[in-house]
Each structure stands twice: as C-alpha cells, then as structure tokens.
C-alpha positions as CSV (number, residue, x, y, z in Angstrom):
1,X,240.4,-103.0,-159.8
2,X,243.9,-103.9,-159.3
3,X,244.3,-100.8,-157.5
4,X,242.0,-101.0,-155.5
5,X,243.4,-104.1,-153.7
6,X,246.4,-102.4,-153.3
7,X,244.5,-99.8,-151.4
8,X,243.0,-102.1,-149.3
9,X,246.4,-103.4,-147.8
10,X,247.1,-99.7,-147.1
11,X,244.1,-98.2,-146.0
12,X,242.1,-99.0,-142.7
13,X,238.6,-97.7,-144.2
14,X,239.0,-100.2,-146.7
15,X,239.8,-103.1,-144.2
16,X,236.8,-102.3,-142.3
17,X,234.7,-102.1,-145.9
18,X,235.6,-105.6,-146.8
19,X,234.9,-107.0,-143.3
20,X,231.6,-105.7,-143.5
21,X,231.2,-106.9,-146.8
22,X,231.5,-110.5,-145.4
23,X,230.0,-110.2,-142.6
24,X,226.4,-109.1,-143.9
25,X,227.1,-111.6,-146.6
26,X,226.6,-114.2,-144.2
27,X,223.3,-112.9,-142.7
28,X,222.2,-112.1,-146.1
29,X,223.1,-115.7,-147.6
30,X,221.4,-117.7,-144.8
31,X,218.5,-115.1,-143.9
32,X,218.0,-114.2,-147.5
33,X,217.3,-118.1,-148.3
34,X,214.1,-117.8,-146.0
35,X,212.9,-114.6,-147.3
36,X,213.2,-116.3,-151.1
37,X,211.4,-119.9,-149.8
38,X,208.6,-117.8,-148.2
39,X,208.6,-114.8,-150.5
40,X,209.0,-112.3,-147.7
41,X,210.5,-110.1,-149.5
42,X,207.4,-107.3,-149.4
43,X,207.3,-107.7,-145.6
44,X,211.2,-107.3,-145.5
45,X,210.9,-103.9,-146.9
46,X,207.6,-102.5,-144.5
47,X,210.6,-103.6,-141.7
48,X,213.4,-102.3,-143.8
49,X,211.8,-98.7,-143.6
50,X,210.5,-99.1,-140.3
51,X,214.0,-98.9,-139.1
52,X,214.5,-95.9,-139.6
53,X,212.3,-94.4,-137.0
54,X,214.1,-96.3,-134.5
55,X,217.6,-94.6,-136.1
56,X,216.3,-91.3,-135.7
57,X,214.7,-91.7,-132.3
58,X,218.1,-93.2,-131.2
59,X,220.1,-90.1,-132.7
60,X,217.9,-87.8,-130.9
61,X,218.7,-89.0,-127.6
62,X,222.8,-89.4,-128.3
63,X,222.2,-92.9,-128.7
64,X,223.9,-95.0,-131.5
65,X,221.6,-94.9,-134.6
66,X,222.7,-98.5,-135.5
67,X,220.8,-99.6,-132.0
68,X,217.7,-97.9,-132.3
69,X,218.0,-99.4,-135.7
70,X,218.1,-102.9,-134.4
71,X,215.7,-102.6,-131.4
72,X,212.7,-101.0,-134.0
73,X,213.6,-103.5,-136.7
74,X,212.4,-106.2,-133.8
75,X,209.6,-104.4,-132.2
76,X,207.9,-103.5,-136.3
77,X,209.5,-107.7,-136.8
78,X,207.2,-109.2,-134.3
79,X,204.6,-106.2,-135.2
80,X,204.1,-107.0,-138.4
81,X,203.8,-110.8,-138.5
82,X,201.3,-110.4,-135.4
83,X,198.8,-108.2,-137.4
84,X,199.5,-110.1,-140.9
85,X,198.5,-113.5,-138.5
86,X,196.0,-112.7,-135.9
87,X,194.2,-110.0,-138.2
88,X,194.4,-111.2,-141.5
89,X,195.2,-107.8,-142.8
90,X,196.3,-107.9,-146.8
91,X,200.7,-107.5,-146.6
92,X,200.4,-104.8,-149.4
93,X,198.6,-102.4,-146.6
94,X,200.7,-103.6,-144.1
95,X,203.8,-102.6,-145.9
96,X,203.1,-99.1,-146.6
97,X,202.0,-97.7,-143.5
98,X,205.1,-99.3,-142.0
99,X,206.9,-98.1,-145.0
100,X,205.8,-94.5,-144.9
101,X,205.3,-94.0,-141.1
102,X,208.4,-95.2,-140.5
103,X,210.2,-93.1,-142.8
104,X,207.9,-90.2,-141.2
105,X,208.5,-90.6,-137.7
106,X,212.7,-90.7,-138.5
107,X,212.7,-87.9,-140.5
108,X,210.9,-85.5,-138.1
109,X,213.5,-87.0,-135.4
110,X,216.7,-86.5,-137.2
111,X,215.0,-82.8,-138.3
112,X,214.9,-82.2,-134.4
113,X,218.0,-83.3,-133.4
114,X,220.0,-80.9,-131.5
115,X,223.2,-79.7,-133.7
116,X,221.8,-81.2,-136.6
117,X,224.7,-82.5,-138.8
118,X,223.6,-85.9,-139.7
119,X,224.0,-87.1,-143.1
120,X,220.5,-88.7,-144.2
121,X,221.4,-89.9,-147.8
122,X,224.4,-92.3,-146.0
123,X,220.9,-94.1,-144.2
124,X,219.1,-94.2,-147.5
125,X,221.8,-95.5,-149.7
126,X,224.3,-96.8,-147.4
127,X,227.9,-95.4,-147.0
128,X,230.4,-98.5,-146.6
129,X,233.6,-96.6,-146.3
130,X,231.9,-95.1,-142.8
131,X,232.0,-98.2,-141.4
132,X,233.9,-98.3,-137.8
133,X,235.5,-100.8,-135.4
134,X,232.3,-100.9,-132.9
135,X,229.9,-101.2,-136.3
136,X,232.1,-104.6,-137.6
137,X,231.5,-106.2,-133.9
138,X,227.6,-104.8,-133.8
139,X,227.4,-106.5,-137.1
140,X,230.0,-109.4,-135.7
141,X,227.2,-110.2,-132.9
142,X,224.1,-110.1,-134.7
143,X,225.9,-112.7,-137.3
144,X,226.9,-114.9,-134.5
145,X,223.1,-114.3,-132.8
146,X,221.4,-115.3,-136.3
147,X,223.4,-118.5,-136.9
148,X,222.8,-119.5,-133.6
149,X,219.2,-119.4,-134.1
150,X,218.9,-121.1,-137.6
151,X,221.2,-123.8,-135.7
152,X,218.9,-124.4,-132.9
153,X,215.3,-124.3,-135.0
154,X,216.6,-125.5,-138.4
155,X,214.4,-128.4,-138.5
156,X,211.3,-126.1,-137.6
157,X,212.4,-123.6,-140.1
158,X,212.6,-125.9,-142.6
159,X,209.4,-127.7,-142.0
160,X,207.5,-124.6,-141.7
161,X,208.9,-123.1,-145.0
162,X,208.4,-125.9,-147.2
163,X,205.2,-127.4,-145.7
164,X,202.8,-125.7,-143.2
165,X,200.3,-128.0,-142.8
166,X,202.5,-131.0,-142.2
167,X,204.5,-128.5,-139.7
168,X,201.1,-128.2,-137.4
169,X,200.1,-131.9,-137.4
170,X,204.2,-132.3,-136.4
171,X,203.1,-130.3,-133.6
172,X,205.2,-127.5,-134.6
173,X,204.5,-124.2,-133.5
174,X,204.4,-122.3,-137.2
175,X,203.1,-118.8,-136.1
176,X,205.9,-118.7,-133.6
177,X,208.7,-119.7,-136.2
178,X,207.0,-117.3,-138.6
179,X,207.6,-114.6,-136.2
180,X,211.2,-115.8,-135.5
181,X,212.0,-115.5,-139.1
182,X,210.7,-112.4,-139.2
183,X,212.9,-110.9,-136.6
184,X,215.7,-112.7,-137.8
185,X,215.0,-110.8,-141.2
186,X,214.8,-107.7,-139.3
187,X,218.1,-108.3,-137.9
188,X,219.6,-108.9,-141.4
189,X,218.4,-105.4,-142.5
190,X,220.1,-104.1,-139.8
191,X,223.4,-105.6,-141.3
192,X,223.1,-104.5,-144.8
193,X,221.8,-100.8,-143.4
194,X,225.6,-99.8,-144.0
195,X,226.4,-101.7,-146.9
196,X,223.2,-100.5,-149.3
197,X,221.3,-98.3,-147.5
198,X,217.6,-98.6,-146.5
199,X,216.4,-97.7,-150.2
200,X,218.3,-100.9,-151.9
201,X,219.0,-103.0,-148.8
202,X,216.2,-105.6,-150.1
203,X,217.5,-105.8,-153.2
204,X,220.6,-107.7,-151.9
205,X,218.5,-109.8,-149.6
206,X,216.8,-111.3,-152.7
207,X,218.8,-111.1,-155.5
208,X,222.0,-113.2,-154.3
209,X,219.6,-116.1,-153.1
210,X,217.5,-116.0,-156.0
211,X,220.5,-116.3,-158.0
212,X,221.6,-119.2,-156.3
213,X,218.2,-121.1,-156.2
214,X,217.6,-121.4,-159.6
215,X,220.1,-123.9,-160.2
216,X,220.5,-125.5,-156.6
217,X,217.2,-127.5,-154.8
218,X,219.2,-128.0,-151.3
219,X,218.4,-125.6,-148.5
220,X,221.9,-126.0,-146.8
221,X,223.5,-125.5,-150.3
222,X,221.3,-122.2,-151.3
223,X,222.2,-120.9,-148.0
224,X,226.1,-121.6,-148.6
225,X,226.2,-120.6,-152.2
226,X,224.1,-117.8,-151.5
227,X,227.0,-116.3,-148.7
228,X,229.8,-116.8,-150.9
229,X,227.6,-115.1,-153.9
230,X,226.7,-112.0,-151.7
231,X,230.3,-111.7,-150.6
232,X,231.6,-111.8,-154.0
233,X,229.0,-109.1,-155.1
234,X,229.5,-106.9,-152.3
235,X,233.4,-106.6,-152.7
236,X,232.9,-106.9,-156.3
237,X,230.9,-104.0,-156.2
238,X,232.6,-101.6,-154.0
239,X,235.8,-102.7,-155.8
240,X,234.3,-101.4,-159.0
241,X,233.2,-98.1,-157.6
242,X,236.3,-97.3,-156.1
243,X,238.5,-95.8,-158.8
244,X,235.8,-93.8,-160.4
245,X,234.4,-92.8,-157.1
246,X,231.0,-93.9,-157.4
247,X,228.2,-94.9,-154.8
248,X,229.4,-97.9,-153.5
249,X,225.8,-98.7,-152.6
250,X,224.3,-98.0,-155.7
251,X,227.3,-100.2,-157.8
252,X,226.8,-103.3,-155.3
253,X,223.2,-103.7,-156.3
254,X,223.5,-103.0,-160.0
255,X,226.7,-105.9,-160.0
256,X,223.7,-107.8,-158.0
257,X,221.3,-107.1,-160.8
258,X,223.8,-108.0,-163.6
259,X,223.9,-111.8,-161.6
260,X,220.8,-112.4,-161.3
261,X,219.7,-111.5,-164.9
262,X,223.0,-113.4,-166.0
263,X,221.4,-116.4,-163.8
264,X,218.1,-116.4,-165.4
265,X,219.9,-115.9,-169.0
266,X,221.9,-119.1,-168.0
267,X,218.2,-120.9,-166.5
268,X,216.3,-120.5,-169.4
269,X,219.2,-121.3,-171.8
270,X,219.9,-124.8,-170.1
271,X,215.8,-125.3,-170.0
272,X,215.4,-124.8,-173.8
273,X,218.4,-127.7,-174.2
274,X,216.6,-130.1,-172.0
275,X,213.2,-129.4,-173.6
C-alpha cells in the first residue's frame, strides 16, 4: 500500500488514476443517491449495456469511444424511461433487450472496425491506468454538467423521489424529472465506464450509497457521505491491486462489497441492541 503512494508522486498514469477515482466518485455519490431512493438500479444497467453500441459505432467512424458512449447512454436514457412510462412495458423486459442489443450492435461494430486492435475486455471491466488527460476533463465536464442539474431541480428531484403523488398535485412535472434522472444516470455510467467497466459499473453506483443510507435519513448527507465513501473505495481499491498487479476493476468492487456487507453487519448489530 505504502508503495503504492509513492508511485503515485512518481508516475503520471497513477496521477490521472486517482483523479478519475474522484471524479466519478462525485457523480457516483450524488447520482447513485437517486438510483438507491428510486431503486433504479435495473434500469441503470439496460443503459449501462446500451452504451456500448454507441462506443463501438463511435470507434468505427474514428470517433472517441467515450462520446459515442455518452451520446447512446442519453438517447437509450430518455428511451427507456419513455417506453417504461407511456407503454407500461414490465423494466425486467426492458432491460434485456437493451442489455443484449446493445452489447450486440457494439460488438459487430468493434469486429468491423478497420485495423482492428481494440481491446474489448478494458470496456467490460474497465482499465483505470488507461485513463488520459482529455478523459479526466470529459469526465471533468459531465461532473460539473450533473451538479449543475441536481442544483437547479433539487427541490423537484426530491419531491418526486420521496413522494409522487404529492409531486403532481405540487404541479410538478414527475415524468419529466423521471426522465432527467435517468439521463443523469446515463451520464454517471459514462463516468465509471473507465473506472469498472460496463460489466461491474452498477455495482459501484449502488453499493457506496446503499452503504451510506443505512445509517444516514438526509438526502444532502447520503449524497455527501456517499462521494467521500466512493472515493475512498475507488483509491482504496486500485491501491490494493497495485502491487500484486491485479484488475483494478475487479478489486474496486470487491473492496465495495466488503463495505457494504461490513455496513449491513454493523445495521443489524445496532438493531438487535435497540430491540
């Protein structure tokens, strides 16, 4: 471990790991708090796999993966929540035929590409020490465009996550918000793409937050406990699969399984002492 910090005060790679580590903590602290409230978490990953059509398509025409990435992560965003509201279709459906089709159509893409040297498995599990300069301020902006958002509409948000009904006779618009979250999930997968991978990447967009709300009530707190959690797991994790030169990926979400069973261990402990 010790090492480790050593090498990040030598090595650039490393620099640019730990900035990306905090910055998709932030998204995946204060987008992650949603997804938990309104148990979004099965819609996250139909959008999750989605992605990577719009990551192959991108490749294929020269184009950088992490922006085909974004824009399809928006277009199956606003998709999804349209069909799951006007149609009524069950989310289990909905989720695997974005799941799978998605996953389809960027496979066949990157299999086409011309001068085919693309390393799949680093979009499926993630690949951290890849990250560049122009990544950090792609990530940079959709951090700044997220917290901008949640700033402007928190008191819709909030109302239309803790209590629909009361939202509409507010006169708030909760189909539209729904939607809103949604693309502001999408956004947030976008972020942890590089940290986990597509395979894990909901996994760290639930388990931080989950973590956190089983011992805080407070939306504004989850949301700030939940950022400094993520960022401790994320570094904690890559810091721990340095040395032995394991999947960075892969060692984030098991430290992020390790807190949140700790967390429920701690839950039902203080529960049995109060009962």
């Amino acid at each position: 471990m010790t090492e480790f910090f050593y090498a990040v005060l030598e090595y650039q790679f490393l620099q640019y790991a730990v900035l990306a580590c905090l910055l998709a903590s932030v998204g995946c602290g204060v987008v992650g708090s949603y997804v938990v409230i309104k148990k979004l978490g099965s819609l996250a990953g139909g959008i999750a796999h989605a992605v990577l059509a719009g990551m192959g398509i991108a490749y294929f025409f020269g184009q950088s993966p992490l922006l085909g990435a974004t824009i399809m992560s928006l277009v199956s965003a606003v998709f999804i929540g349209m069909v799951n509201l006007r149609l009524k279709q069950n989310e289990d459906i909905l989720v695997a035929a974005f799941w799978s089709v998605g996953m389809a159509i960027g496979i066949l893409f990157i299999s086409r590409t011309p001068g085919y040297n693309i390393n799949l498995m680093s979009y499926l599990f993630g690949n951290i020490l890849m990250v560049t300069g122009r990544d950090l301020l792609h990530m940079l902006i959709l951090d700044i465009t997220m917290l901008i958002i949640v700033r402007l509409f928190y008191r819709q948000f909030l109302a239309a996550a803790f209590d629909e009904e009361y939202a509409r006779v507010r006169g708030v618009n909760v189909e539209a918000y729904y939607i809103l979250m949604l693309s502001m999930v999408a956004l947030t997968v976008v972020l942890l793409i590089q940290i986990v991978g597509l395979i894990m990447v909901i996994a760290l967009l639930v388990l931080p937050t989950a973590s956190v709300s089983l011992f805080v009530d407070s939306l504004p707190r989850i949301m700030c406990y939940s950022v400094m959690l993520c960022a401790v797991i994320t570094i904690s994790g890559l810091a721990v699969s340095f040395q032995p030169d394991l999947p960075s990926g892969a060692m984030i979400i098991l430290v992020a399984g390790v807190v949140y069973s700790l967390s429920l261990l701690v839950y039902s402990q203080r529960n049995r002492r109060l009962n």
